[in-house]
N, C-alpha and C positions, 0 to 999 in steps of 0.2 A: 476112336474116341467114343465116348458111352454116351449113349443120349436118354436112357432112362436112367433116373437118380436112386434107384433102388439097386442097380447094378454095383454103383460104387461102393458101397458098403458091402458086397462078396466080392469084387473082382477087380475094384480097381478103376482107374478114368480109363484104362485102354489103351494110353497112350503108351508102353514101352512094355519089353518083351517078361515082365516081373508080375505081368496081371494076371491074376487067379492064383497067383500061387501065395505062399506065407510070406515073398520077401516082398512083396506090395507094399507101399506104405500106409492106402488104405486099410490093410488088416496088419499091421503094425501099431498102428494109432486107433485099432476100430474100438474097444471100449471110449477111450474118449470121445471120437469122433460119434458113434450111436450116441454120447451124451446131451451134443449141443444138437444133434440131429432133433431128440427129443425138445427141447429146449426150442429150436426154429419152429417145431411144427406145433406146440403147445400155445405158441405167441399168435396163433392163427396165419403165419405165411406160407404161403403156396411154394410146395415144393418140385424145382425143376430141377434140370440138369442144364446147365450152360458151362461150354469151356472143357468137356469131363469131368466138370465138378457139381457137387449139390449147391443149388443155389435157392436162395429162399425169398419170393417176390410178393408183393403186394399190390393187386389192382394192376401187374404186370409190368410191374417194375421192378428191377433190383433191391433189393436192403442188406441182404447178408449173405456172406458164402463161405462153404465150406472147404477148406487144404491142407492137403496131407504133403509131410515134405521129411525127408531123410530122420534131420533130428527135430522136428516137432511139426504139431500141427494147430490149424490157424483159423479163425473167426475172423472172416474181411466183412468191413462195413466200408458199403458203397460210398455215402456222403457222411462217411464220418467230418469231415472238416466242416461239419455243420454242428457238431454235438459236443456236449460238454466237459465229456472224460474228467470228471471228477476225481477219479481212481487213479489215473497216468497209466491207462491201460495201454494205450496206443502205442505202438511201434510202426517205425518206417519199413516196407516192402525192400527197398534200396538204396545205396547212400546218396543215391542226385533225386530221389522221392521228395517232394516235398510235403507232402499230407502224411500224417500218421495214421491212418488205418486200420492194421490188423493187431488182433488180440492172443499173441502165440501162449498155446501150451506143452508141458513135457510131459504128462500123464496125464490118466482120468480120473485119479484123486483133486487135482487141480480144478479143473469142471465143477465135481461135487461141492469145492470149501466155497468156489466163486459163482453159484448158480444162483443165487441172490443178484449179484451185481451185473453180472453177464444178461440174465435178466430182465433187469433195469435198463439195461443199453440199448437190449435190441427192443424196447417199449418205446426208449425217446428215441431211435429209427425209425419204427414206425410212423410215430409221432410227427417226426419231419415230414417224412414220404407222404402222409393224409394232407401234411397244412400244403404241397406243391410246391416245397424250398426246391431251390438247387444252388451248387455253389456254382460259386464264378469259374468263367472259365476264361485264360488270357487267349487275345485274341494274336494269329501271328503274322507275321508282314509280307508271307504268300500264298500261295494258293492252296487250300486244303482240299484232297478229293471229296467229292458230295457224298461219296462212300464214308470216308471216314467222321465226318461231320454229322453224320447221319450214327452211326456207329456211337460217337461218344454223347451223343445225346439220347442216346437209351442207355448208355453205360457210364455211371457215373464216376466210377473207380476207373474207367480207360481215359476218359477225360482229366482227370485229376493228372494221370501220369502222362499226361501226352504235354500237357502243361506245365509241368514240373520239370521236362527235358529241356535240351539247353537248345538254341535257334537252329545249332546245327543236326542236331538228331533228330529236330522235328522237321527239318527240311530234307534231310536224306528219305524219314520215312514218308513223308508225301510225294516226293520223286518217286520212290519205289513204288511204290501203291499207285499211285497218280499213273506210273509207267505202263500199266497193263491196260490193253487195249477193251476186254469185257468188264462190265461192273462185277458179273461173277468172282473174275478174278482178284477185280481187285479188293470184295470182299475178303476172298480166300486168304489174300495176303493178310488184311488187317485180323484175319482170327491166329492167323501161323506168326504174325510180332507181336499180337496182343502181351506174352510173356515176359517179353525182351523191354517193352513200355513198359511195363509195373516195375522190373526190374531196375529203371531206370536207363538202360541202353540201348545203342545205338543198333540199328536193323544189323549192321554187318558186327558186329562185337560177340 
């Protein structure tokens, strides 16, 4: 998995054996993808790599990130269930998601007609991220690793989706996570289901 963000845009997050080569989905989507890349770095956010993906922070917080996926690719905003979505740009990550989130595209013509609004969006993100909002997060009736807790409060999009799972997927993933005897580990766990939580499912699904 790539930890420089400039990587991704030639070769890929790293994660599966399609990196560097054309059937990447980063170089699939990369016109688009360089569009919004431009667009994040224009808006003044700091560009990292988290996840194997670009991700765009402010003051070292999340705001927006970048995903390349088979049939299209995607603009996530972290606390969008803070923002106004004028446009009904937002689509759900998942069907048990409860925040609307990401902003999918099918080309980079798409980018260009919407780089006005796109824009706009990630101004009133910022916007949030400067005033110190954050959305609620529900609280749950056992015990959450201090890793994880720890975890969704720098992450505001894994929060959202940890919250939007239903009592019993959030209790499977704190057992499992909770299970491992090093904090190392049980870090390790919450980055390898990070995916499986946005998706909305359960650790073993």
């Amino acid at each position: 998995m790539i930890k420089d963000p400039n990587i991704y845009f030639i070769d890929g997050c790293g994660r599966c054996n399609k990196a560097g080569t054309d059937a990447c989905k980063a170089r699939i989507w990369g016109e688009g993808l360089a569009l919004l890349r431009t667009l994040c770095r224009d808006a003044g956010l700091e560009e990292i790599a988290r996840w194997g993906h670009p991700c765009y922070a402010l003051n070292g917080s999340n705001v927006v990130m970048i995903v390349a996926f088979q049939g299209d690719f995607q603009l996530s905003f972290f606390k969008a269930s803070l923002m106004k979505d004028p446009e009904n740009l937002f689509s759900k990550r998942g069907e048990n998601t409860q925040v609307a989130s990401i902003v999918n595209f099918t080309s980079a013509d798409q980018v260009r007609e919407m780089t006005p609004v796109i824009t706009a969006y990630i101004q009133e993100a910022i916007a949030i991220e400067k005033a110190g909002l954050k959305p609620e997060r529900k609280v749950a009736s056992f015990d959450i690793p201090q890793e994880l807790v720890d975890a969704m409060d720098a992450d505001a999009e894994l929060a959202e989706a940890f919250a939007a799972l239903t009592p019993g997927r959030q209790r499977g993933y704190c057992l499992t996570i909770g299970g491992a005897k090093q904090s190392a580990t049980r870090i390790n766990r919450i980055e390898k289901y990070r995916a499986q939580m946005l998706q909305g499912k359960g650790y073993n699904e």
